[in-house]
DRENDO-1510 file (C-alpha; in Angstrom, 1 decimal, always signed):
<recs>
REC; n; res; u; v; w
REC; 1; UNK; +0.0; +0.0; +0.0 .
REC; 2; UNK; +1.2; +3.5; -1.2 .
REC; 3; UNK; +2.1; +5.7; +1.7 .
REC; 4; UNK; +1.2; +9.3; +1.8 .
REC; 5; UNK; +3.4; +12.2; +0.9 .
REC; 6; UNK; +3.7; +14.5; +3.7 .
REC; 7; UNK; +4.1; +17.9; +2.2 .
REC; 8; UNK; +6.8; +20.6; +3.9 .
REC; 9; UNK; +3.2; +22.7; +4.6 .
REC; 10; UNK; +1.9; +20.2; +6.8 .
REC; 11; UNK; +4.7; +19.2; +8.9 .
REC; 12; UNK; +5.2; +22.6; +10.0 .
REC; 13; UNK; +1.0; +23.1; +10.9 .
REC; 14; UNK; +2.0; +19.0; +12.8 .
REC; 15; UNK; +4.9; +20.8; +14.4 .
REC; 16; UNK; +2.7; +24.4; +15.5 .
REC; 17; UNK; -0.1; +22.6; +16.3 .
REC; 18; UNK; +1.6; +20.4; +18.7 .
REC; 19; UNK; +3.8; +23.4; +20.6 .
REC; 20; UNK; +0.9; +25.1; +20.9 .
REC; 21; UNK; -1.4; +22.3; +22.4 .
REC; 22; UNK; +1.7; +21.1; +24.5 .
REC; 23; UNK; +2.1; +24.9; +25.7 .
REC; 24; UNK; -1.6; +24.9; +26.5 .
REC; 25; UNK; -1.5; +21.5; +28.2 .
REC; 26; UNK; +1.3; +22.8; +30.6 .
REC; 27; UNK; -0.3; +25.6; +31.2 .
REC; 28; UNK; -3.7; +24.1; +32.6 .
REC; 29; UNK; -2.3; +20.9; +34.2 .
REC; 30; UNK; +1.0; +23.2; +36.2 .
REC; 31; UNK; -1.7; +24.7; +38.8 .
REC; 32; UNK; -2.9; +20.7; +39.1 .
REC; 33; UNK; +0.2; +19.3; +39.6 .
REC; 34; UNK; +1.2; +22.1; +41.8 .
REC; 35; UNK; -1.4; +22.1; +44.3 .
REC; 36; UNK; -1.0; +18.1; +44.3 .
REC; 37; UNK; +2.4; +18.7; +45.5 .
REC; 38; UNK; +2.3; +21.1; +47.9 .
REC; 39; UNK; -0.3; +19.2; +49.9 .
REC; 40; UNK; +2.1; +16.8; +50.5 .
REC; 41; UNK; +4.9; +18.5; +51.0 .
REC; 42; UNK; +6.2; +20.4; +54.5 .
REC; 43; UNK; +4.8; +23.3; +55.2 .
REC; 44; UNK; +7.9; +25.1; +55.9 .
REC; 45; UNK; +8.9; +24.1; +52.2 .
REC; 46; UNK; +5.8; +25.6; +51.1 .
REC; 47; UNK; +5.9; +28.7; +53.7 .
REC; 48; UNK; +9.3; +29.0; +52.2 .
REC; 49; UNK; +8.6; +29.1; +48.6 .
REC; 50; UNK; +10.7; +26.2; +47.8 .
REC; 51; UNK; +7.9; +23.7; +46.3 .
REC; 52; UNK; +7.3; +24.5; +42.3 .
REC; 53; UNK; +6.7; +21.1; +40.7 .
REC; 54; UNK; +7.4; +18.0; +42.7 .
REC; 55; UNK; +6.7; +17.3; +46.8 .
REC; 56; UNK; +9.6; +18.8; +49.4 .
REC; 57; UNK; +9.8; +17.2; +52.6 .
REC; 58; UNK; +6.9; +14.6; +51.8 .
REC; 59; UNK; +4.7; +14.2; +54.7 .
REC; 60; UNK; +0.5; +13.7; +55.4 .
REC; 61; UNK; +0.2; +15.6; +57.9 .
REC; 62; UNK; -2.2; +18.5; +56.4 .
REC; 63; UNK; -4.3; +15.4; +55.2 .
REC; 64; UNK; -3.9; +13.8; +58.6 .
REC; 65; UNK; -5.9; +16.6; +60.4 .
REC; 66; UNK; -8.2; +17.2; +57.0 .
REC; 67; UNK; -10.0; +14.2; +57.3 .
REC; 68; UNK; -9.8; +13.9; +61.6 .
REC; 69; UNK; -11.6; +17.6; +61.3 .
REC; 70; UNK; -15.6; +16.8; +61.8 .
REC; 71; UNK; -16.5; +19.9; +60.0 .
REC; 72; UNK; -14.5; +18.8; +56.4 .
REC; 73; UNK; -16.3; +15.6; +57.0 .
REC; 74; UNK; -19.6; +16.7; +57.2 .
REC; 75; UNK; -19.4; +18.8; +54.8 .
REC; 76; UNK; -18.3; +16.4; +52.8 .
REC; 77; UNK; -21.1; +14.0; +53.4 .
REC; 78; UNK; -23.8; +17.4; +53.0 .
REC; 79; UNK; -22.1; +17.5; +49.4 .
REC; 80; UNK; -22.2; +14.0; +48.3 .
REC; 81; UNK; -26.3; +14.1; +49.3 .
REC; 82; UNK; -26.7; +17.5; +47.6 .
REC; 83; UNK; -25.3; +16.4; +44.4 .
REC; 84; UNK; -26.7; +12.8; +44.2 .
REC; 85; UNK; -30.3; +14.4; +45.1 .
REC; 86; UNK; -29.6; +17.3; +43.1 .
REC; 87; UNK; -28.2; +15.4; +39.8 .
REC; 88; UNK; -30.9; +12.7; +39.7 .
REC; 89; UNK; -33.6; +15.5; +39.9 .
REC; 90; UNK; -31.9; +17.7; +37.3 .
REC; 91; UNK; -31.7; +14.6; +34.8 .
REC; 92; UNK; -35.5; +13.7; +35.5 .
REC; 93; UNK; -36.8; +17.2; +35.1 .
REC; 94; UNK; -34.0; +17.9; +31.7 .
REC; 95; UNK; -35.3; +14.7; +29.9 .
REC; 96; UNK; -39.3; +15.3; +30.9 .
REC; 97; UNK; -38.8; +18.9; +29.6 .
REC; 98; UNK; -36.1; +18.2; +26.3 .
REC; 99; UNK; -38.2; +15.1; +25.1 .
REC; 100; UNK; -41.8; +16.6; +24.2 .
REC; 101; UNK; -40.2; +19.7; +23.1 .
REC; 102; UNK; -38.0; +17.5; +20.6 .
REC; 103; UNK; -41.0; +15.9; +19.0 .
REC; 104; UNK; -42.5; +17.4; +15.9 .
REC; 105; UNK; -46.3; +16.0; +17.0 .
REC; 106; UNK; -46.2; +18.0; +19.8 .
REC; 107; UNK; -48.7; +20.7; +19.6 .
REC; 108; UNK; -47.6; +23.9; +21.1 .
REC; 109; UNK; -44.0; +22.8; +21.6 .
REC; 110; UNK; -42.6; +26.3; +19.6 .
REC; 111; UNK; -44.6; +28.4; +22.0 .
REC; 112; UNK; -43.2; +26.7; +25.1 .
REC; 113; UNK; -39.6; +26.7; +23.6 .
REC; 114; UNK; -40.1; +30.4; +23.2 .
REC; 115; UNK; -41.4; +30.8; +27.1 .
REC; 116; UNK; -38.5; +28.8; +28.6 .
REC; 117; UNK; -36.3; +30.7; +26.6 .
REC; 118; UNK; -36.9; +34.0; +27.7 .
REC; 119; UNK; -35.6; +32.4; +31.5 .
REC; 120; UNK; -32.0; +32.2; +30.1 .
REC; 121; UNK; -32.5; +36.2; +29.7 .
REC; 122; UNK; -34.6; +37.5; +32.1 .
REC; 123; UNK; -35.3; +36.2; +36.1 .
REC; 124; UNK; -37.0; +37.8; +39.4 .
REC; 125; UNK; -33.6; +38.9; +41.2 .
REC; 126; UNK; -31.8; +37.8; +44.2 .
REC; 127; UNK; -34.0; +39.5; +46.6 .
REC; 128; UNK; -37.4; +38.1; +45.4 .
REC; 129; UNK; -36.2; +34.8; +45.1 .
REC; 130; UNK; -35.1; +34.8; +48.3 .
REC; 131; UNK; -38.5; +35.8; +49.5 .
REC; 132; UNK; -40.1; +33.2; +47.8 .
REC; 133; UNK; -37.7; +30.7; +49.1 .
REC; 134; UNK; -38.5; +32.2; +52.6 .
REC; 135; UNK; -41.8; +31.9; +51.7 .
REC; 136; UNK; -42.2; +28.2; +50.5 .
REC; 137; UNK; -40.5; +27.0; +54.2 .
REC; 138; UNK; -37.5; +26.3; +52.8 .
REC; 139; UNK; -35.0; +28.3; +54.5 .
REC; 140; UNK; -32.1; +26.0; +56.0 .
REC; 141; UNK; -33.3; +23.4; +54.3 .
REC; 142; UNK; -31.8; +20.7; +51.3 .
REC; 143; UNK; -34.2; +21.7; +49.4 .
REC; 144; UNK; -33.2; +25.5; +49.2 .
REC; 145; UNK; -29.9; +24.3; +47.6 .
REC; 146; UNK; -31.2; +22.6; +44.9 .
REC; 147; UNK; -34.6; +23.6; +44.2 .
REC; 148; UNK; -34.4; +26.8; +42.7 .
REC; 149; UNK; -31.6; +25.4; +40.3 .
REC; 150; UNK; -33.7; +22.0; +39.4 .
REC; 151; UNK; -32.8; +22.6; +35.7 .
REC; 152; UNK; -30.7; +24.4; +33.5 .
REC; 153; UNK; -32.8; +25.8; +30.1 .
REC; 154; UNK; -29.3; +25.5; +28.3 .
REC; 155; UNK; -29.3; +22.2; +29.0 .
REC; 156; UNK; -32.6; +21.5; +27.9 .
REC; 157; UNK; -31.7; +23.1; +24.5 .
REC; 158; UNK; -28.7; +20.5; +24.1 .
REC; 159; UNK; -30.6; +17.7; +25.0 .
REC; 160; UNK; -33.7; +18.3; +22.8 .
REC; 161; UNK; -31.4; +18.7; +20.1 .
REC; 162; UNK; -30.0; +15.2; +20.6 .
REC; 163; UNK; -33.6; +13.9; +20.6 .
REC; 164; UNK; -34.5; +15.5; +17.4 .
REC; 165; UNK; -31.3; +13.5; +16.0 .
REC; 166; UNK; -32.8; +10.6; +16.6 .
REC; 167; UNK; -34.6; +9.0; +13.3 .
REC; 168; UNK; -38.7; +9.7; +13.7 .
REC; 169; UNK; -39.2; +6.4; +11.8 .
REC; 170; UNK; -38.1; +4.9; +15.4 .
REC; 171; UNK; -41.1; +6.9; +16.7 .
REC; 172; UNK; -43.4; +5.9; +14.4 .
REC; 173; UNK; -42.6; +2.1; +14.2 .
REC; 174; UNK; -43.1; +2.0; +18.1 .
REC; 175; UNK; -46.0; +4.1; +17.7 .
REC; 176; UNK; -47.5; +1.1; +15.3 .
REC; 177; UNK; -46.3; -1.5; +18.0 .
REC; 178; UNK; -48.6; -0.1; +20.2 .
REC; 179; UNK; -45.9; +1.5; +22.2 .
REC; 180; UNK; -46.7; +4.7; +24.3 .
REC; 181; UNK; -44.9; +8.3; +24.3 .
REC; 182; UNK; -43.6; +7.1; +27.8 .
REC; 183; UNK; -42.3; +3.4; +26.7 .
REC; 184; UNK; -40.9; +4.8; +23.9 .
REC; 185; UNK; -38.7; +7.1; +25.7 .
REC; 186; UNK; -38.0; +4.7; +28.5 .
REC; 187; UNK; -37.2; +1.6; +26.0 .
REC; 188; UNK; -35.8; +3.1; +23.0 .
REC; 189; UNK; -35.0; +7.4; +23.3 .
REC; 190; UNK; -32.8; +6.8; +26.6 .
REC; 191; UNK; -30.5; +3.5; +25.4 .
REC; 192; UNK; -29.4; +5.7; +22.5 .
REC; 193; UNK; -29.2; +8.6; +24.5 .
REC; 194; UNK; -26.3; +7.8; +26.9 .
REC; 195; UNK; -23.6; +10.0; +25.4 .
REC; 196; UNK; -26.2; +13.6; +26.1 .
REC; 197; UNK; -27.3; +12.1; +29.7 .
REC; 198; UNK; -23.6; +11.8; +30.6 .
REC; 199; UNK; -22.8; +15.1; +29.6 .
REC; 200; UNK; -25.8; +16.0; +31.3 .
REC; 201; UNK; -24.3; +13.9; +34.6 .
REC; 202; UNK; -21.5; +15.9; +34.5 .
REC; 203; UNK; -22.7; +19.0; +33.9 .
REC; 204; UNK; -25.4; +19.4; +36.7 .
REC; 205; UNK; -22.6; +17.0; +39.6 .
REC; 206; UNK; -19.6; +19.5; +38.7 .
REC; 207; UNK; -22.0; +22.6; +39.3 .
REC; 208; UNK; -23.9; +21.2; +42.6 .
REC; 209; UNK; -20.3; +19.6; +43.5 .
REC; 210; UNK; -18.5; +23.3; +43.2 .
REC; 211; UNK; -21.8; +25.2; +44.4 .
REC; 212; UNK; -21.6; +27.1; +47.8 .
REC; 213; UNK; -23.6; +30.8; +46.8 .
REC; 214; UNK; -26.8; +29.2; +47.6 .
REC; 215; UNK; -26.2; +27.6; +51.1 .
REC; 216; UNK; -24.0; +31.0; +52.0 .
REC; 217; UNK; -27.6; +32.9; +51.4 .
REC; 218; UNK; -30.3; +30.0; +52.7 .
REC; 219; UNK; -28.4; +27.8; +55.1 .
REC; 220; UNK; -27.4; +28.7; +58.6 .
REC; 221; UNK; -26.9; +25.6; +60.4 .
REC; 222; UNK; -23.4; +24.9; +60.4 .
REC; 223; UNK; -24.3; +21.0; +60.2 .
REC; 224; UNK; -26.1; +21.3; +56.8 .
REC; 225; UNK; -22.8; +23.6; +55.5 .
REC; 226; UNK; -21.6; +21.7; +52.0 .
REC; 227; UNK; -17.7; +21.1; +51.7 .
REC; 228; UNK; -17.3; +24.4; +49.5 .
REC; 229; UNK; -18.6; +26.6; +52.1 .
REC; 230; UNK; -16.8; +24.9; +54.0 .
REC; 231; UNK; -13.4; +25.4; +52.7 .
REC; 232; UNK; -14.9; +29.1; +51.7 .
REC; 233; UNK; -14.2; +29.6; +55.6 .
REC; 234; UNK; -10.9; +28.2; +55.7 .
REC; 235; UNK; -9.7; +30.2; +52.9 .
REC; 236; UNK; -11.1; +33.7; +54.4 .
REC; 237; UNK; -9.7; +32.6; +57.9 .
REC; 238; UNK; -5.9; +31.5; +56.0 .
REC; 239; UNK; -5.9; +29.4; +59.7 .
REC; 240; UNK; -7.7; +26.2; +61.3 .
REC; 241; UNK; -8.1; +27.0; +64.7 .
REC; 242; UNK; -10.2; +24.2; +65.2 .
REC; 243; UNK; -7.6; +21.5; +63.9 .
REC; 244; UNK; -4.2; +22.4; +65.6 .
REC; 245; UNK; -3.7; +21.8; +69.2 .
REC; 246; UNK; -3.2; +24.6; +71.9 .
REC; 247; UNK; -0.1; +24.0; +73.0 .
REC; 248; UNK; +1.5; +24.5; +69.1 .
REC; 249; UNK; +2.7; +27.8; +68.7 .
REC; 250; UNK; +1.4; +30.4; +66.4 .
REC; 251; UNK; +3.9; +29.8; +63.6 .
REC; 252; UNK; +3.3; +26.0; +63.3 .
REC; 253; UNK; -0.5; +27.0; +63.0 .
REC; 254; UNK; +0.3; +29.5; +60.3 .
REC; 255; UNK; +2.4; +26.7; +58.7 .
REC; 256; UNK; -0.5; +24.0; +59.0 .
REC; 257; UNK; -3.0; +26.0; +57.8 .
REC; 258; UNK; -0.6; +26.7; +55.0 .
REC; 259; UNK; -0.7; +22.7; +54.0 .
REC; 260; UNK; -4.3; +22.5; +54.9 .
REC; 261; UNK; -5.8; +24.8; +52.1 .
REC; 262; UNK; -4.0; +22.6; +49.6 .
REC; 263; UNK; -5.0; +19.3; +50.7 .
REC; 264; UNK; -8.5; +20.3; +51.3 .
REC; 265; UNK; -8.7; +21.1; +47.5 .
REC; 266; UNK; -7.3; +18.2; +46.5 .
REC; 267; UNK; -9.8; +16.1; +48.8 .
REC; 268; UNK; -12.8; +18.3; +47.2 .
REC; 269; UNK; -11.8; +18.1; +43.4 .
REC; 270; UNK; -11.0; +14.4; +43.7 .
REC; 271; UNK; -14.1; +12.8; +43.6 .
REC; 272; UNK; -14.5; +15.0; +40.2 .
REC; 273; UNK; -11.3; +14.2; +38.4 .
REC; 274; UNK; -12.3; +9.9; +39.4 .
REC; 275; UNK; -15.6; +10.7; +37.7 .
REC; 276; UNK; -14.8; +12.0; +34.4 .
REC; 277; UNK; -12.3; +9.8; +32.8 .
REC; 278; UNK; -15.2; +7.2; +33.1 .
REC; 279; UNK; -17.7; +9.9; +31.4 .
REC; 280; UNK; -14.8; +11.3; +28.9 .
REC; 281; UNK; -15.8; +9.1; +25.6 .
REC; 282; UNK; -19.4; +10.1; +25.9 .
REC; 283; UNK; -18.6; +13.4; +26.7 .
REC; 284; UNK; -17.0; +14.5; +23.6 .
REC; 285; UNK; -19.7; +13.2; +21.4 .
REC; 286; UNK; -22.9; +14.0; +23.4 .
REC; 287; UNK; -21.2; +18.2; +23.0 .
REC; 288; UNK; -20.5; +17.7; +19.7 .
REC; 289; UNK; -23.7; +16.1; +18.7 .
REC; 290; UNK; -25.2; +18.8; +20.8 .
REC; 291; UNK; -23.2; +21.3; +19.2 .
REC; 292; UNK; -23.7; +20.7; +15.2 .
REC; 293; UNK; -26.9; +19.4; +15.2 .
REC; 294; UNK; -30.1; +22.1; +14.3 .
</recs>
């Protein structure tokens, strides 16, 4: 078999192309690798200035008293429920709103489109909302964090347009099977729906996962606090009180809490960084398919 003539042209756009992606890859995975390493390293090496790229002094002490600290752990625990509850109910809600608005038999469906829409652009304010929160009996309550963002009309948009990719002669043929609307999603519109529904997945855990705006204004039982607010505090405090002992001086707490705010990222981006290589094939497509499709 003949093999390809690579023209001068082209090996220098290779050659660009892959300094530039390499520079850009450096550039977002540095930060990464540096927090990584300065939560293991000694504090005084970090105090110091001394850690740039790899661990100095390697110890795990900062994640020692992380996880021993009740507060990290509840709010750790808060999270987790908040974005399972909040995920499962943003996925419900998406694919009951995307789906009838993706069929063409759906009377109405252009006026509705045009009513959710006009949400993206236009909402009551912070201080209404509130009031209405207040209002409903929600205040310090799961239910204030992830209520009032139950779904995303941006997302909506992305999945309906998956749907509409979907061949109608599907439709139909289940339609002459006797099928119903809500068999037909169930048994045939979901299976070939995975790629959208994990990029919805990851979409809606990332935002519940990294919210804290909504529990600083609704919650104010410390117990209910979710790990970002949590480490909110500790990064507006630049000490943990709380976790060092009274009879260490004021230096080593300056130099713990200096370890602390670096391992406490690390322990609330990880479950994050686990989930997405597994989501990562059906991410690309379900954006792209998203993305091209009218």
């Amino acid at each position: 078999m003949a093999k390809i003539k690579t023209s001068a042209g082209d090996k220098w756009f290779d050659a660009v192309n892959l300094t530039l992606l390499g520079l850009v890859s450096a550039v977002v995975l540095y930060p990464l690798l540096f927090v990584l390493s300065a939560s293991f390293s000694n504090p005084a090496a970090l105090f110091e200035g001394k850690v740039w790229l790899f661990p100095v002094g390697f110890n795990v002490q900062s994640y020692t008293r992380v996880l021993q600290d009740p507060n990290i752990v509840t709010g750790y625990l808060n999270t987790l429920l908040y974005t399972t509850v909040g995920t499962t109910l943003n996925i419900a809600l998406t694919i009951c709103a995307a789906y009838p608005l993706s069929r063409k038999d759906f009377d109405g469906r252009n006026t509705l489109m045009m009513l959710f829409t006009f949400t993206m652009f236009f909402s009551g304010g912070l201080i209404p909302t509130y009031l209405l929160i207040k209002n409903l009996g929600m205040i310090n309550t799961i239910w204030a964090i992830i209520l009032p963002n139950a779904v995303s009309m941006w997302n909506i948009i992305i999945m309906r347009t998956f749907f509409q990719t979907i061949p109608s002669e599907l439709h139909e043929s289940a339609q002459i099977d006797g099928s119903s609307n809500i068999r037909t999603l169930l048994r045939i519109v979901l299976p070939l729906s995975m790629p959208v529904i994990a990029v919805m997945i990851l979409f809606y855990g990332v935002s519940h996962w990294n919210a804290f705006f909504n529990a600083l204004i609704y919650l104010s039982d410390h117990s209910k606090f979710p790990l970002q607010l949590i480490i909110r505090q500790i990064l507006l405090q630049n000490q943990m009180g709380e976790m060092v002992e009274a009879t260490e001086s004021s230096v080593d707490q300056i130099l713990i809490a200096e370890g602390i705010k670096y391992a406490v990222i690390v322990v609330s981006s990880l479950p994050v960084l686990v989930l997405y290589p597994f989501l990562q094939r059906y991410f690309v497509k379900g954006v792209m398919i998203g993305a091209i499709k009218g």
